[in-house]
C-alpha positions as CSV (number, residue, x, y, z in Angstrom):
1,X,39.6,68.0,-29.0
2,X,41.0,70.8,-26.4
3,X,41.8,69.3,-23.3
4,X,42.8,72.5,-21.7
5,X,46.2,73.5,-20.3
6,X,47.0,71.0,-17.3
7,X,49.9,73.5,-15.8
8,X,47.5,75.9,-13.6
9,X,46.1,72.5,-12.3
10,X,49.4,70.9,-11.2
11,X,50.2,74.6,-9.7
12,X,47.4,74.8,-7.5
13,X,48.0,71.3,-6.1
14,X,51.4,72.2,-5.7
15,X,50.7,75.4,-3.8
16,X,48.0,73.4,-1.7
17,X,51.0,70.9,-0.8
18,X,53.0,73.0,-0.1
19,X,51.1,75.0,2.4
20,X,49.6,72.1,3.8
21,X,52.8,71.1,4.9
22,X,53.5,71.5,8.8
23,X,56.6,72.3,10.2
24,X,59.1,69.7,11.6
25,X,58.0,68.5,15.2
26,X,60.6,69.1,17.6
27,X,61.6,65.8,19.5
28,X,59.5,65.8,22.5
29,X,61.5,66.3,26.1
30,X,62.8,63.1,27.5
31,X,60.9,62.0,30.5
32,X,64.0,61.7,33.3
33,X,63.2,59.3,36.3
34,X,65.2,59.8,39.1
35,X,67.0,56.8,40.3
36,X,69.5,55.4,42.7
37,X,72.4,52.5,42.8
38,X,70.9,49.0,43.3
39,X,67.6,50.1,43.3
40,X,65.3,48.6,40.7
41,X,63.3,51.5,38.1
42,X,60.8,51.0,35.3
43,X,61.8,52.6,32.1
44,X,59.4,52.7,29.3
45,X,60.9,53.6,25.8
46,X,61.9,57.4,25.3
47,X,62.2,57.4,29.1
48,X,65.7,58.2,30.3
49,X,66.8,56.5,34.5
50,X,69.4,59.3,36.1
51,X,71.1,57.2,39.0
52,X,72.5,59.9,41.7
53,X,74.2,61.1,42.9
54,X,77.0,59.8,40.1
55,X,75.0,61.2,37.8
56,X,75.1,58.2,35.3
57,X,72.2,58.2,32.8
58,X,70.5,54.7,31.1
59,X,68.1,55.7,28.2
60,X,65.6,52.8,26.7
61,X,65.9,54.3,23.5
62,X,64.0,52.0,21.4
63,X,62.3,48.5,21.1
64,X,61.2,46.3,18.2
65,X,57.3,46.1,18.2
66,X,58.0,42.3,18.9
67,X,59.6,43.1,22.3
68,X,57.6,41.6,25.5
69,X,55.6,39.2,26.6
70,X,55.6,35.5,24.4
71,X,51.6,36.5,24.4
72,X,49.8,38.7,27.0
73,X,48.3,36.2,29.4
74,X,51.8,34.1,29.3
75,X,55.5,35.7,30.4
76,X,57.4,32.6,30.7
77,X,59.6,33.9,27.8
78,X,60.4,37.6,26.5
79,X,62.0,39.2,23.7
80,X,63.9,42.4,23.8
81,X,65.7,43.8,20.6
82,X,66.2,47.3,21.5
83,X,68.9,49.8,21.7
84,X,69.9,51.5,25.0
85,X,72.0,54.5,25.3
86,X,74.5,55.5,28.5
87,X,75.6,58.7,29.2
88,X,78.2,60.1,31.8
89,X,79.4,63.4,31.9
90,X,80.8,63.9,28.4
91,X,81.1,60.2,27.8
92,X,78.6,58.4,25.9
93,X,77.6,54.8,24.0
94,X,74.9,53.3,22.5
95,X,74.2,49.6,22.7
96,X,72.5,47.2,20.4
97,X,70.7,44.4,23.0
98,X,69.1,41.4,21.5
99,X,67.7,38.9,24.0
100,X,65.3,35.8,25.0
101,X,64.4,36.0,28.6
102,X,62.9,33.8,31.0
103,X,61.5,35.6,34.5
104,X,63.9,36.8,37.1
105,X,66.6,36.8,34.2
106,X,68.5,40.4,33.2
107,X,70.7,41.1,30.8
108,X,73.9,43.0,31.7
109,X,76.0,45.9,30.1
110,X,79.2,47.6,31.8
111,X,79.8,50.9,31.3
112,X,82.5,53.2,33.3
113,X,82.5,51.1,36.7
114,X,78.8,50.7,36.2
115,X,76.9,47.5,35.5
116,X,73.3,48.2,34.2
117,X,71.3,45.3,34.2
118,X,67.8,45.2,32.8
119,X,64.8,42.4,32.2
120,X,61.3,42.1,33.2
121,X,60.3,43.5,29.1
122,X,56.8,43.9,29.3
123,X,54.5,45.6,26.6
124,X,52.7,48.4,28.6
125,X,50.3,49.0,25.7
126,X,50.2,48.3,22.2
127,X,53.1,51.0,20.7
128,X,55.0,50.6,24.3
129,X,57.4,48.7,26.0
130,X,59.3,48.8,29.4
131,X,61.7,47.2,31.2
132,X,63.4,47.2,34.6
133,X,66.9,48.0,35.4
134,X,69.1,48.2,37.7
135,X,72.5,50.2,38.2
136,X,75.3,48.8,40.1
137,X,79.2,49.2,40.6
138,X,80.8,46.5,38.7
139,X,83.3,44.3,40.2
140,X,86.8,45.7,40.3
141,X,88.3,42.6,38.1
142,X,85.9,43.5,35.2
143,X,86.6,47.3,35.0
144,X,90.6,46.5,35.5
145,X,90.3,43.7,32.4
146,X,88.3,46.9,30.4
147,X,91.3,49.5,30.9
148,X,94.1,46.8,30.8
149,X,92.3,44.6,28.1
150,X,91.9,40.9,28.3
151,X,94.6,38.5,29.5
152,X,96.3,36.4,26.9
């Protein structure tokens, strides 16, 4: 029984595979909102806030698909487990945020004089999430105990 010769099969379908393939998306342009010091702005994830004119950017970089809303018709409690990046000049960091919120509640990060506070996580569709922050100058103690280090 002669089955045939299965190599110009599995060549075809290679070549088909191969030319099938589409190039590498480039990562699409983050969205910049334009934002000032203590004034409150919506980012939704891949959405970066520039606060002027110090020229401090916040980035919601990501969001676990379980961030939001306890259900849609009920925000007593939200989640957030997320990542968000902060940029100034040539300075940058990237921090890992895991929180349970009740309303009116924010979670706060300090970054080079800066304190960027964020809550209200909402789901604005199925595959996206915001939340609100808001940039401000931290107090003076903090940022001296962050270049002195803590008292002992």
């Amino acid at each position: 029984m002669n089955r045939g010769n299965p190599a110009p099969v599995l060549l075809v379908l290679t070549l088909l595979a191969v030319g099938s393939v589409a190039p590498p998306a480039r990562a699409a342009e983050t969205k910049v909102i334009e934002a000032e010091l203590e004034t409150p702005f919506v980012l939704v994830v891949g959405e970066t806030g520039r606060v002027e004119p110090e020229g401090l950017e916040v980035t919601l970089r990501s969001a676990s698909d379980d961030s939001g809303c306890l259900a849609p018709n009920d925000c007593s409690l939200a989640t957030f487990k997320g990542t968000i990046a902060m940029r100034l000049e040539d300075d940058k960091d990237l921090a890992t945020v895991q929180a349970i919120m009740e309303p009116g509640q924010s979670v706060s990060l300090t970054f080079h004089g800066y304190e960027i506070r964020f809550g209200s996580v909402s789901r604005v569709d199925k595959d996206r999430v915001q939340a609100t922050f808001t940039v401000t100058k931290a107090p003076e103690k903090e940022e001296e105990e962050k270049e002195d280090g803590p008292d002992r």
